[in-house]
C-alpha positions, -999 to +999 in steps of 0.1 A: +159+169-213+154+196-241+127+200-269+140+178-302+145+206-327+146+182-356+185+174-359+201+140-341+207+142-305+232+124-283+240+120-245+210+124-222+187+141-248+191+106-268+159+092-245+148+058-239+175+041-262+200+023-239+192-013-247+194-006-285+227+015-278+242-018-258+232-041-290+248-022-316+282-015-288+280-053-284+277-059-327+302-038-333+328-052-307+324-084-325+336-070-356+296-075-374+287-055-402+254-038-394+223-029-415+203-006-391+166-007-403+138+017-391+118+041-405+116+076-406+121+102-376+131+067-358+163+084-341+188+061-369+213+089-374+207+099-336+219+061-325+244+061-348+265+091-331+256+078-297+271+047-304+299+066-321+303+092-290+309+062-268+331+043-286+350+072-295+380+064-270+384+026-286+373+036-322+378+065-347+340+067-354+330+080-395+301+095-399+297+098-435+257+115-452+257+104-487+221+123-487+232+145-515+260+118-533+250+114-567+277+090-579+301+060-563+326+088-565+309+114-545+307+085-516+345+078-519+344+118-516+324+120-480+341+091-470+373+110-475+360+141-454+347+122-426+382+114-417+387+156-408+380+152-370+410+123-371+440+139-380+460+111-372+441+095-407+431+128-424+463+133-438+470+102-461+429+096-464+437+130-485+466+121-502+449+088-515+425+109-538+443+147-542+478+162-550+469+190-527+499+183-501+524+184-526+506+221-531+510+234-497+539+219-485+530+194-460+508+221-441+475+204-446+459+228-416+465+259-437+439+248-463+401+253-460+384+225-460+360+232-494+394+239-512+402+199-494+370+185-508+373+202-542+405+189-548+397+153-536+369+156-563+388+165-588+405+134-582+381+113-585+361+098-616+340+069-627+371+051-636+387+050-607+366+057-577+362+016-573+405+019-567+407+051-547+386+038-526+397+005-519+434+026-514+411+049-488+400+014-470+434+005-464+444+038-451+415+032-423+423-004-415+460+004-409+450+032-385+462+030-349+430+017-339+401-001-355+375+019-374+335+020-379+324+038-407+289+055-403+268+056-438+239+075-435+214+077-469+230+051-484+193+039-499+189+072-518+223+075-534+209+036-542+181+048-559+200+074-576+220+047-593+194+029-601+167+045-616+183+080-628+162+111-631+133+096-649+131+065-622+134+039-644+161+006-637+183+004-668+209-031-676+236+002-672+220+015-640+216-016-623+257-026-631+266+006-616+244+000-586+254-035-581+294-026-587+289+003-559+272-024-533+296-051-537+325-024-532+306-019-500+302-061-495+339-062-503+358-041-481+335-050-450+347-091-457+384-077-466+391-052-436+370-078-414+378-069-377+396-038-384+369-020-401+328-018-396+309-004-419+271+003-407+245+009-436+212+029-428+186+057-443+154+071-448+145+044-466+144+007-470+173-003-489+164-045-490+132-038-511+150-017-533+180-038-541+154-071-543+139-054-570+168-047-587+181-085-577+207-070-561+200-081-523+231-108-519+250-076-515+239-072-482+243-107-473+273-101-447+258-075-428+233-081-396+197-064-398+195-043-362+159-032-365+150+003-345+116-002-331+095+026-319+094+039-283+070+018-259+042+039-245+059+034-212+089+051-229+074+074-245+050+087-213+085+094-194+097+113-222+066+133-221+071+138-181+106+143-181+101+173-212+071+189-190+095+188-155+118+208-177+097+234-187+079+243-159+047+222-169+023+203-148+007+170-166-029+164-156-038+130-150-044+110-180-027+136-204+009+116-214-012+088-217-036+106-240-012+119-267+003+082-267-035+071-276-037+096-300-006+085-318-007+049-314+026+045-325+054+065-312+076+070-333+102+095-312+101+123-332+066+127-329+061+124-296+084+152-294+069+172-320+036+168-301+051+182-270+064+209-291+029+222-299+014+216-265+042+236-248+036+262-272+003+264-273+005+259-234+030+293-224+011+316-257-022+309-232-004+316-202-013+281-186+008+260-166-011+224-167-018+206-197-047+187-193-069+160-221-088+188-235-057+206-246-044+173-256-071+169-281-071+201-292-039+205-297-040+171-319-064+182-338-055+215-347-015+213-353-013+180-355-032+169-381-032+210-394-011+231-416+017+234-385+019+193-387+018+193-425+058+202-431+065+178-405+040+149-419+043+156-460+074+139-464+055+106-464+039+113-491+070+131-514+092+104-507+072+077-523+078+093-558+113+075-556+093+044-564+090+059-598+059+070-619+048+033-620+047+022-590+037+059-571+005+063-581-005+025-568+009+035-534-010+066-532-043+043-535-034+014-514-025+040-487-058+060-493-077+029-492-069+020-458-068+055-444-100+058-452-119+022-445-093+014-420-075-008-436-067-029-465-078-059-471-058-083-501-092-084-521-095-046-524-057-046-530-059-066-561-088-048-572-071-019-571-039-034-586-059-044-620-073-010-626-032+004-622-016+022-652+013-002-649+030-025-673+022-058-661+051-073-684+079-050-676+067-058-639+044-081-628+042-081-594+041-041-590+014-051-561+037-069-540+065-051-544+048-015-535+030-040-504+066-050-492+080-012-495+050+003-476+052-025-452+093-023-446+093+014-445+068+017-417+032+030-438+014-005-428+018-035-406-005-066-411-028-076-388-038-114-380-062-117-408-035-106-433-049-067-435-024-039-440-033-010-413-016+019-406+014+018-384+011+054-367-027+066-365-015+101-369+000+092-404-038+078-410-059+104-401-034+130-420-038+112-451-073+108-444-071+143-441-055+152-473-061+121-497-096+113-494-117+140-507-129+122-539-122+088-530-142+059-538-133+029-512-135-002-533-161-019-513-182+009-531-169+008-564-181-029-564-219-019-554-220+002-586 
């Protein structure tokens, strides 16, 4: 067991997953379609080439990150390229979209991939990425074995689509959105049991098509949610990192930093570890005990060495657009800093919003379901929203509440 240094993981570093592995193996030998929900720093992309590594003697496993596609044609682009490792496939996935065999005679291993990737693009346009790609489909499902394509960030090139640069759903935007999902829709019914296409990212891509009434495009794929670790899970993590580095766990310590984080999410139980075997070997100490738990909490954390790690929650809100991003911002402060939020203070705060109630009236519930789907809150049994991870609370706490004015205050005045 090794430090997480950010990037996916596989084999024995991919911890505490094997039921989730053996759903997804068991989904994908039935020829299902999968929509793999979680949140952030969940271990998505990690599962996903687990699942890929094992079925790789049965399967020519895609893995395709549409993280910086901006178009339909980029994704037919990636998806072109992620055929490289097969070269069984490679070859006519690359004569589907580029003339670039005719170009080097047949000798498609003397050309650098880049000058591969350019030429495919060259190929492609927003006429007839919707064909190429259909042609590129059929290439896979007439392979020598069956396929599973892999798309990873498929909610932001989503977004992209849909609301441009200035994050705003046009008639235009949403066609191109819808006519890029139902090529999606369409090939998983068509190639049915020869190809699988899983769908996953950063993000939750069912609020985000609902909005844009644009959800029956994932009506043929199976939501496989990816929970976080247990704290049983997570404590063996903890013990099995500390064996490997030489360090001795005081009683009560794993079962500390599981308090402190409340929800562990896997990523930040190993960033945790990170600091206190750092923090741990710069002291010279061998044991980590509750004090240095704490401290260690409190200082990197919830501090500036946490911040890089912990700020993305925050940034990636903006892609709900300038209308709905600064309501988010207060319904998250509100709770972060009373503990939670209650449907009352919600709709206080919705009225007092700079949105347009006519171009979207219910802005409340729709930023309540995204926050809610993409792991901020949960409800409890009275109907509250709380914070999923108390670390994510107390950072934003942290940085959010300097001049606020919980509602239950505002109403005194």
């Amino acid at each position: 067991m090794k430090r997480s240094r950010g990037n996916w993981v596989d084999g024995d570093r991919f911890w505490g997953r094997e039921a989730d592995i053996e759903m997804m193996e068991e989904y994908i030998e039935e020829g299902a379609n999968i929509l793999l929900i979680a949140q952030r720093r969940m271990g998505k992309t990690s599962l996903m080439h687990e699942v890929g590594r094992r079925l790789a003697d049965k399967y020519y496993c895609l893995h395709v990150d549409l993280q910086k596609a901006q178009t339909p044609a980029d994704a037919v682009v990636e998806l072109s390229i992620a055929t490289n490792p097969h070269g069984s496939i490679f070859r006519r996935a690359v004569s589907v979209c580029s003339n670039i065999l005719d170009k080097v005679a047949d000798r498609l291993e003397a050309v650098k991939l880049d000058d591969v990737t350019l030429s495919i693009r060259g190929g492609l346009n927003s006429s007839n990425w919707q064909a190429r790609g259909d042609q590129l489909f059929d290439v896979l499902a007439h392979s020598d074995r069956p396929v599973v394509v892999f798309f990873d960030e498929v909610p932001i090139l989503v977004n992209r689509l849909l609301k441009g640069s200035d994050f705003k759903i046009t008639p235009e935007r949403r066609a191109e959105a819808d006519e890029f999902m139902s090529w999606l829709r369409a090939n998983a019914i068509r190639l049915q049991g020869r190809v699988r296409i899983v769908l996953t990212g950063s993000i939750g891509l069912s609020p985000l098509l609902r909005r844009a009434g644009l959800n029956a495009t994932l009506n043929n794929f199976v939501a496989f949610e990816l929970k976080e670790w247990s704290s049983e899970t997570a404590i063996g993590c903890l013990r099995a990192l500390a064996k490997e580095y030489g360090l001795t766990l005081d009683d009560g310590a794993p079962e500390r930093v599981v308090a402190l984080l409340d929800c562990c999410i896997p990523y930040h139980v190993q960033m945790f570890f990170d600091f206190l075997y750092q923090t741990a070997k710069l002291n010279g100490l061998r044991k980590i005990d509750i004090a240095l738990v704490e401290k260690v909490y409190e200082e990197s954390m919830l501090g500036i060495r946490g911040h890089a790690a912990l700020s993305h929650m925050e940034e990636r809100l903006r892609m709900m657009g300038d209308d709905l991003y600064p309501l988010s911002l207060e319904l998250l402060t509100e709770a972060a800093v009373t503990g939670e939020l209650t449907l009352e203070a919600a709709r206080k705060i919705s009225e007092t919003a700079p949105i347009d109630e006519r171009k979207n009236p219910d802005a409340l519930g729709e930023v309540l379901d995204i926050l809610e789907h993409d792991g901020y809150f949960k409800r409890d049994r009275q109907g509250a929203f709380k914070f999923q991870s108390n670390l994510l609370r107390q950072w934003w706490a942290a940085h959010f509440s300097h001049s606020y004015v919980p509602v239950s205050k505002r109403l005194h005045k």
